[in-house]
C-alpha positions in Angstrom: 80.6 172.8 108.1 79.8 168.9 108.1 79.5 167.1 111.2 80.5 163.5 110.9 80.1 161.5 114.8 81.4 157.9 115.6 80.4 156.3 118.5 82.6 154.0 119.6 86.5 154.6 120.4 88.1 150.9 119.4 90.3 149.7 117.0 87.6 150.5 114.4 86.2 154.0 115.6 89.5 155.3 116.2 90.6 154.3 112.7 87.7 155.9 111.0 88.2 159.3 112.4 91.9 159.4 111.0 91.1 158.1 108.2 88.9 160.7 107.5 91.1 163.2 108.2 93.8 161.3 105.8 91.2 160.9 102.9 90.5 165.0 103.1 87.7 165.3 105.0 87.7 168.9 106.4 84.7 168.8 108.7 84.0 168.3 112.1 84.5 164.9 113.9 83.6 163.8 117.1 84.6 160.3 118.4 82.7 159.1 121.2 84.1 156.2 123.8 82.3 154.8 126.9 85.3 153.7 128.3 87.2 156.8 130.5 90.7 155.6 128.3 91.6 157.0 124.9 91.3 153.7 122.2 93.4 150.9 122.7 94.4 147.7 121.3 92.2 144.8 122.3 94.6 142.2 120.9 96.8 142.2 124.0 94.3 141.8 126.3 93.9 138.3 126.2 97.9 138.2 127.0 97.5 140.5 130.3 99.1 138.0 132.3 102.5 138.8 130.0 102.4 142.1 130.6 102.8 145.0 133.8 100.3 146.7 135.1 100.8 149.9 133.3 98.6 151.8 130.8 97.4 149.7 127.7 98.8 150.3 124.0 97.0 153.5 123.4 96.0 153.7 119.3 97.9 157.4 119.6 98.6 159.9 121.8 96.6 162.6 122.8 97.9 165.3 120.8 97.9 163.1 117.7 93.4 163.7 118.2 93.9 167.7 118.9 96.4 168.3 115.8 93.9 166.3 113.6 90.9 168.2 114.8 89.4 165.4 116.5 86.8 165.5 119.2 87.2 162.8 121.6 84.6 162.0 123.9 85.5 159.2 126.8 83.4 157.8 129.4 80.2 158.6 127.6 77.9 156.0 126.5 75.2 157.2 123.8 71.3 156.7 124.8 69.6 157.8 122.2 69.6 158.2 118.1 67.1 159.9 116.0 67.8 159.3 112.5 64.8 161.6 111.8 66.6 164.7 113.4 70.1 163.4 112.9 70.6 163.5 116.7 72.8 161.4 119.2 71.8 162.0 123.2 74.9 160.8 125.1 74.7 159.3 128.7 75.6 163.0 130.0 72.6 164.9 128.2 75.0 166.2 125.6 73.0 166.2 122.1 75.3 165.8 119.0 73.8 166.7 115.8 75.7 164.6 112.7 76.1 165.1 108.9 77.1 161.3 108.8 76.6 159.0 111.5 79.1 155.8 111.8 78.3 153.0 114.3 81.2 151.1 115.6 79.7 150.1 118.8 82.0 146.8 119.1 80.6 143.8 121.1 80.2 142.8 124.8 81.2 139.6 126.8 78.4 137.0 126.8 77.5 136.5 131.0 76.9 132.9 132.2 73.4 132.5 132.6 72.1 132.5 136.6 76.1 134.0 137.6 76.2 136.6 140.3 77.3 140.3 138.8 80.0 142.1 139.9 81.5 139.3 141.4 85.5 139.8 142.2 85.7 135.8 141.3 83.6 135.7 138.0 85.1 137.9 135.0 85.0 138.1 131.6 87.6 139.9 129.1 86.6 143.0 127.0 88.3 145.7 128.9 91.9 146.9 130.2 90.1 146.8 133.3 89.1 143.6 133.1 92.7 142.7 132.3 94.2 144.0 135.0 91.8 141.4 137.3 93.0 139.1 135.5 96.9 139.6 135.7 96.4 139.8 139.5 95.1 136.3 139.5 97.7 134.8 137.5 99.7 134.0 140.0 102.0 130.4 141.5 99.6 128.4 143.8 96.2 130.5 142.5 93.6 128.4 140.5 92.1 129.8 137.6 88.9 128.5 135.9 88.2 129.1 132.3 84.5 128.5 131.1 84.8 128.2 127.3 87.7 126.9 125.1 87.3 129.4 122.1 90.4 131.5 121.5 90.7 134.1 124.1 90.1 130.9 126.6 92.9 129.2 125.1 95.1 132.6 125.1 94.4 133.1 128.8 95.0 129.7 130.1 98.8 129.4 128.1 99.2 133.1 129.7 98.3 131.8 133.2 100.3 128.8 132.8 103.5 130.7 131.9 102.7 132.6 135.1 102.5 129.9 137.4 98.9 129.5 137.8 97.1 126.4 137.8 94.2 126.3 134.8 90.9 124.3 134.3 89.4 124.7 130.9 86.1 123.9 130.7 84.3 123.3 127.1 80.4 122.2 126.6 80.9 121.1 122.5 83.2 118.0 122.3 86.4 119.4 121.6 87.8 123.1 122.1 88.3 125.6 119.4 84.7 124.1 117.1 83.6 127.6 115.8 85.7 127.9 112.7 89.1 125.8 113.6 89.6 122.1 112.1 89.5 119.4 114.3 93.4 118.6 113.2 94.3 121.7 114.3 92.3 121.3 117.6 93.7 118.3 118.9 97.6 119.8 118.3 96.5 123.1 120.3 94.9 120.7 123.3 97.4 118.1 123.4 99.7 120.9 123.8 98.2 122.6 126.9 97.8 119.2 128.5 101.4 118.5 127.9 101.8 122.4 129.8 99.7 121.3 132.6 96.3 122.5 131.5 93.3 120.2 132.6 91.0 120.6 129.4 87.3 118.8 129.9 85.1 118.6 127.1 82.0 117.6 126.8 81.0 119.1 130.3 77.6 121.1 131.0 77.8 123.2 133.9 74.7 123.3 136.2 75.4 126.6 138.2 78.4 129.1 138.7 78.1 130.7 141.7 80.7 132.2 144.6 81.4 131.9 148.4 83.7 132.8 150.8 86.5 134.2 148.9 85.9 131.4 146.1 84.1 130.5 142.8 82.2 127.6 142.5 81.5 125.9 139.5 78.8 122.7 139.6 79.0 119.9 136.8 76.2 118.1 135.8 77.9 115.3 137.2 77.7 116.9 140.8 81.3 117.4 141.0 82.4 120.9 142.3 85.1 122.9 140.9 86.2 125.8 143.1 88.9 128.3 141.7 90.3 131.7 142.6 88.7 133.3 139.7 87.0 131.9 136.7 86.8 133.3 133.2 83.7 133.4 131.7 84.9 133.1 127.8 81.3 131.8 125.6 81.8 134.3 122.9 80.4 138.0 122.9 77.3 140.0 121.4 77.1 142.7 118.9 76.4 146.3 120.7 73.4 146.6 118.7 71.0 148.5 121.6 70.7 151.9 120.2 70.4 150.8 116.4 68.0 148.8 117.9 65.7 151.4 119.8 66.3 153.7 116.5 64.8 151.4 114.3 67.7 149.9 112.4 67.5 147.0 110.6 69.1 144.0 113.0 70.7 140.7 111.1 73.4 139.1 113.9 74.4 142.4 114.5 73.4 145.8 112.6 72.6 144.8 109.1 74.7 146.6 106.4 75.4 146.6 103.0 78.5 146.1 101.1 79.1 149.9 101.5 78.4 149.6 105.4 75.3 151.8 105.2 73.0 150.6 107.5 68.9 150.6 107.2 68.8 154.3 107.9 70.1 157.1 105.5 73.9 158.4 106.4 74.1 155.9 109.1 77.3 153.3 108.7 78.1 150.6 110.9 81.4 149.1 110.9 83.4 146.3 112.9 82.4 143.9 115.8 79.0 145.1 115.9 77.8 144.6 112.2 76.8 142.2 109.3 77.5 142.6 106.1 77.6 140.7 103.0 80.9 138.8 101.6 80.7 138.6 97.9 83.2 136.3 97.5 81.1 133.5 99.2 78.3 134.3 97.0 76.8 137.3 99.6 76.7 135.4 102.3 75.9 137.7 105.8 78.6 137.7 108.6 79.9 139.2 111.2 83.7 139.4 112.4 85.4 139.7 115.6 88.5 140.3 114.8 91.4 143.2 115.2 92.2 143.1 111.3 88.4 143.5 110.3 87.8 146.1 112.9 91.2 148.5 111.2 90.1 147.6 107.9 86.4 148.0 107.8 87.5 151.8 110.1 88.3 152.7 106.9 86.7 151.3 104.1 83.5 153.2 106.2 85.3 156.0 106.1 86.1 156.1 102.5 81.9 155.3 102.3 81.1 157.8 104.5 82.7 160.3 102.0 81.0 159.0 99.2 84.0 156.6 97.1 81.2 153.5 97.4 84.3 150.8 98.2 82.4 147.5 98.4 83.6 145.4 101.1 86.3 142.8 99.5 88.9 141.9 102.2 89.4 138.0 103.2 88.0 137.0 106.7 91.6 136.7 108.5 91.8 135.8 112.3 95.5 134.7 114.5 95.6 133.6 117.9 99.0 132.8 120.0 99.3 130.0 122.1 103.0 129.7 123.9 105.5 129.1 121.2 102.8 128.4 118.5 100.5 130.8 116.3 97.4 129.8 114.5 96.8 132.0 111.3 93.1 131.1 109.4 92.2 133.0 106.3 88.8 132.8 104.8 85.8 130.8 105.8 86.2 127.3 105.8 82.3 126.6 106.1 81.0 124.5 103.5 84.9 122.9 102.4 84.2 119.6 100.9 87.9 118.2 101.1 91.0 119.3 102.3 94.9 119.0 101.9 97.8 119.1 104.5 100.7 120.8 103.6 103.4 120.1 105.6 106.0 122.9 106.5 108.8 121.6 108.8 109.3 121.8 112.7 105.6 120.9 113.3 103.8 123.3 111.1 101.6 122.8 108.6 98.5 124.2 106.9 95.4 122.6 105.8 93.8 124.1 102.4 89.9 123.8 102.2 88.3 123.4 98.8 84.3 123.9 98.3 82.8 121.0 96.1 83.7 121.8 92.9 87.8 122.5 93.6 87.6 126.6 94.8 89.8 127.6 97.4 87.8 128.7 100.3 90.2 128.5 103.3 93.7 127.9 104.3 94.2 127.2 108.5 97.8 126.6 109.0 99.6 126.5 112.5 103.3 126.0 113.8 106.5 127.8 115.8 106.4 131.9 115.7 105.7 132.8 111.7 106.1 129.8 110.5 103.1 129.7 108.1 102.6 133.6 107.9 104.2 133.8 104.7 101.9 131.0 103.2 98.5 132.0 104.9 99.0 135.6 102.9 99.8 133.8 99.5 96.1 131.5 100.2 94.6 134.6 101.4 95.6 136.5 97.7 94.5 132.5 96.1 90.9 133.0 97.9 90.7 136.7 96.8 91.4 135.4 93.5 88.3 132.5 93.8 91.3 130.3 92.2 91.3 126.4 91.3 94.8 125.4 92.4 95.4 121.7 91.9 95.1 120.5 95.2 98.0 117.6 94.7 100.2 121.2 94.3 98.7 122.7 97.1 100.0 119.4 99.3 103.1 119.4 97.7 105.9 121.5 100.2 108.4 121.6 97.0 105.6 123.7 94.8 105.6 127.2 96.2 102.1 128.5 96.3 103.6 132.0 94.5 103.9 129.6 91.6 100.1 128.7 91.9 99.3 132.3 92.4 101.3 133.4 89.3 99.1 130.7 87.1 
């Protein structure tokens, strides 16, 4: 009987194995974690402060794994991959022998540079248990520190501030939010936090981040001293690319894939946080996604590959992030736009279309209330899929629906 082994028990791993299951695979699975929890949601992580203590939002139950015939495998991190023998050596000395291997090894907090580890003060945000720090600190008359003003910053800081907390945001680019947001879009979310209380500085090199007496420290460039009960250390994250790597696998900003996530190495797929692959739609270009909807999608599409269907990867780039009353919804890659139009939507939203050079609909970033531009950001998404030419004096006008612009 086949043996098909995942290593890796996210969003994408956890997927994978059920999908397997749904598309008739009647083999053995085993589904490997490092974490001692059964898969969870990531998503809510970066809104601990929200939330109780309690368990996180598990991806299913336990019995949900048993009556699918899955083999779930927590706290055990895998050391070793032979793609000659077709062999996994887990942390515990356990050898797995696989059919079909899939890779969905995620990606790990980036550490500031010099910062002491294991430091109480100094976190980052991949883990429940790392969110559960964090929610203690959000507290009235506590001081939280955020290195970093990318999106789980952002997240965490409106979090604290609706907890009480007082919240430093420190950025090195010019403005927050510079990898993959417009500057339009920017300047509404930072105006907003300022208007909440939030001290954003920009611009700002940091010199060292240390701790003392109960307290991080963090030291400008400018010799000022910022001291805080806790800082966040949010300056993006790495592929988990280690034991590809030491197995030989080709490595390309993560483990290099093809359009069928096969990796370098025969019946080895990579999937998720942890891989590049190429996008067709802009012209093959390599990348890699962190995001929740990528991770479920690609889950299965490597499971459908791992069976043999050959589905190329197709789906648009889409990433959200929730910021108090206001949600920021982005589909596509907006790299390389040569214009752009403003649509504006009512109550403060709007989106911004991004067209490539010669009129293609590349992007659409739209923000605004709740779900204000959800509906929309779908309909650009299907106009992106489509590598359409809408008429960008329609796509500004409010009165045009874009289903119209679709339909032609």
């Amino acid at each position: 009987m086949a043996h098909y082994v995942i290593l890796g028990a996210g969003e994408c791993g956890a997927r994978a194995a059920f999908a397997l299951r749904e598309k008739g695979f009647a083999g053995e699975i085993t589904l490997v974690g490092a974490e001692p929890l059964p898969p969870y949601e990531r998503p809510p992580l970066s809104k601990a402060g929200s939330t109780d203590a309690s368990d996180p939002k598990f991806i299913a139950t336990a019995e949900k794994y048993i009556e699918n015939g899955i083999r779930l495998l927590t706290g055990l991190e895998a050391r070793d991959l032979d793609t000659a023998s077709r062999t996994v050596t887990l942390s515990d000395g356990t050898v797995l022998s696989y059919d079909k291997l899939l890779l969905a090894t995620g990606a790990a907090a980036r550490s500031f540079p010099g910062a002491p580890e294991g430091s109480r003060h100094i976190r980052s945000l991949r883990t429940h248990h790392d969110a559960a720090a964090l929610r203690d600190a959000m507290k009235p008359g506590r001081h939280i520190a955020i290195i970093g003003g990318g999106f789980i910053g952002l997240e965490l800081a409106a979090t604290a501030r609706l907890l009480g907390a007082d919240v430093t945001v420190i950025e090195g680019l010019e403005r927050v939010l510079k990898r993959g947001v417009p500057e339009e879009i920017a300047h509404l979310l930072t105006e907003r936090h300022r208007a909440e209380g939030v001290d954003i500085r920009c611009g700002v090199s940091i010199e060292a981040l240390t701790e003392e007496t109960g307290k991080a420290l963090i030291r400008l460039s400018t010799g000022e001293v910022i001291e805080a009960d806790l800082v966040l250390v949010g300056i993006g994250a790495r592929p988990n690319v280690e034991i590809a790597e030491r197995a030989g696998l080709a490595i390309d900003n993560g483990i290099a894939v093809d359009t069928y996530l096969q990796t370098s190495a025969p019946d080895v797929f990579a999937a998720g946080d942890c891989c590049s692959f190429p996008l067709s739609i802009y012209g093959g270009r390599r990348v890699r996604l962190e995001s929740w909807r990528n991770a479920q999608e690609q889950g299965t599409l490597a499971a459908a590959n791992m069976l043999g269907l050959n589905e190329a990867v197709s789906a648009v780039p889409w990433f959200w992030s929730d910021q108090y009353d206001m949600t920021l919804q982005i589909s596509g890659l907006a790299e390389g736009a040569a214009t752009h139009q403003r649509r504006e939507l009512g109550a403060g939203a709007f989106i911004l279309f991004h067209l490539d050079a010669g009129g293609r609909l590349i992007a659409a970033s739209g923000i605004g209330p709740g779900n204000a531009v959800a509906r929309d950001i779908r309909l650009a998404e299907m106009l992106i899929a489509a590598r359409a030419h809408p008429n960008p004096a329609a796509l500004a006008a409010s009165d045009i629906k874009l289903k119209s612009l679709l339909a032609a």
